[in-house]
N, C-alpha and C positions, 0 to 999 in steps of 0.2 A: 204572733204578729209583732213586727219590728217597725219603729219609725226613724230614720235616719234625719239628720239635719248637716250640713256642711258649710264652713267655713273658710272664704280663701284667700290668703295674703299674696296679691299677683307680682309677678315680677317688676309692676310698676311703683310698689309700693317699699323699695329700695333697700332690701335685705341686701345687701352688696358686700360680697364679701370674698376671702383669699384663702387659700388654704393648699396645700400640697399634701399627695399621697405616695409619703417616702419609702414604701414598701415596693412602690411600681418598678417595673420596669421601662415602662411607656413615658412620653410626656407628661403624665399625672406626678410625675417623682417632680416639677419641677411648678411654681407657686403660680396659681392661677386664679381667675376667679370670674365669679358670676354674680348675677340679680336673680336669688334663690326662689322659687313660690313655693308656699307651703300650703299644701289644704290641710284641714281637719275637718273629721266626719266623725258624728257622735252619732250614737244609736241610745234609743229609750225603747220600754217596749210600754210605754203608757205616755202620755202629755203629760202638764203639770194645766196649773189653772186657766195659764191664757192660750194651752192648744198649742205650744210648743215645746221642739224636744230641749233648747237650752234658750239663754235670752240672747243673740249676737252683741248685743248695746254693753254686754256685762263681760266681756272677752279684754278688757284695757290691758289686765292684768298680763294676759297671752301676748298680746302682741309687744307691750312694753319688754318680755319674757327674747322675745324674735328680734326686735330692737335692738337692745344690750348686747344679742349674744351673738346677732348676723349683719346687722347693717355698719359697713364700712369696719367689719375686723378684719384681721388677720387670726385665723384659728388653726391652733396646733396641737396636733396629737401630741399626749403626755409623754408616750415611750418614741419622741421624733429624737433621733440622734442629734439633731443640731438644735434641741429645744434648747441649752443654752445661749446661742448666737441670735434667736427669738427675742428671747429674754431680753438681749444687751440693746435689739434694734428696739424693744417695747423704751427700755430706759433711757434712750438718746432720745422718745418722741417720734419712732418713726413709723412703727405700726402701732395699733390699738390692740392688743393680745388677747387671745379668749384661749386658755388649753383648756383642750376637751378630751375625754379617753381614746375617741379614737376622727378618724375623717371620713367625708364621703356622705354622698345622697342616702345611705342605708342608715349610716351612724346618727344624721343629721335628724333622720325621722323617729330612730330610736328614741335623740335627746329630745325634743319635739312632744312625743305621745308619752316619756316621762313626766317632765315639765306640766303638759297639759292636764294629765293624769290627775298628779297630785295636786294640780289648782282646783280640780274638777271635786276632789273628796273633800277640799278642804271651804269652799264656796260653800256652805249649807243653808246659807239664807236663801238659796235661789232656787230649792226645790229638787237640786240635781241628785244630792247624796241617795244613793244604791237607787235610783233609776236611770241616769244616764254613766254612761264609760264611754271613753273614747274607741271607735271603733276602729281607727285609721287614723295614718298619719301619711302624706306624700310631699315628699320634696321636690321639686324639680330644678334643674341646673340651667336646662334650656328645651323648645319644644321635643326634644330630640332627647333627653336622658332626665331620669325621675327613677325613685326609687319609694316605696312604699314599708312603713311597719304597720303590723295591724296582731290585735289579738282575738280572741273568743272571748265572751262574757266567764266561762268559765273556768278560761285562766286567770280571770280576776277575784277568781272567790275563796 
């Protein structure tokens, strides 16, 4: 028996953010951006005291996490050939920089269920530690493109 719980930062809640996919061939090579939602869906296979799978109220950490690293950046993949010219627009004040390993709704949910991950292990006051993991991660760009990571419990063991 599995209990799921999910949490969702909507696209009104102003992840706003830039980013280009210099690998593309398409329009994606060129800097664009969106007001990203992210769900998170946690699975427990027990409750804790008060009958939930995590506390939503105790998430600050998460979203401060989404905050920082999506609202109103510019985020550039490490190995982007023109990471240096990034760089010089970050030092004039012109974008807000975040490099990240790589771009994209896949990468995004990757860093996303990292992130979450290890807030999750390291929370232990709240009951969570070795009963909840995250189960999922989903990004979306717009009603129309979203990308998902997700693991098994027992690739986490």
């Amino acid at each position: 028996m599995s209990f799921y719980s999910s949490k969702t930062y909507t696209h009104a809640e102003g992840l706003s953010c830039c980013f280009r996919q210099w690998r593309a061939d398409s329009h994606c090579r060129f800097l664009h951006g969106y007001a990203l939602e992210v769900e998170i869906r946690f699975r427990a296979e027990s409750l804790d005291e008060r009958r939930w799978v995590v506390d939503f109220g105790g998430l600050s950490e998460v979203k401060a996490f989404l905050k920082d690293t999506f609202d109103h950046k510019t985020l550039v993949a490490s190995d982007d050939p023109e990471l240096p010219r990034f760089r010089e627009l970050a030092g004039a004040g012109l974008v807000d920089l975040r490099i990240v390993p790589h771009v994209g709704c896949e990468e995004f949910a990757l860093l996303v269920h990292q992130f979450a991950s290890n807030w999750l292990r390291s929370y232990a006051d709240n009951g969570t530690t070795n009963r909840v993991f995250v189960a999922s991660v989903e990004v979306r760009e717009h009603g129309g493109n979203a990308a998902t990571f997700a693991l098994d419990r027992s690739q986490l063991e």
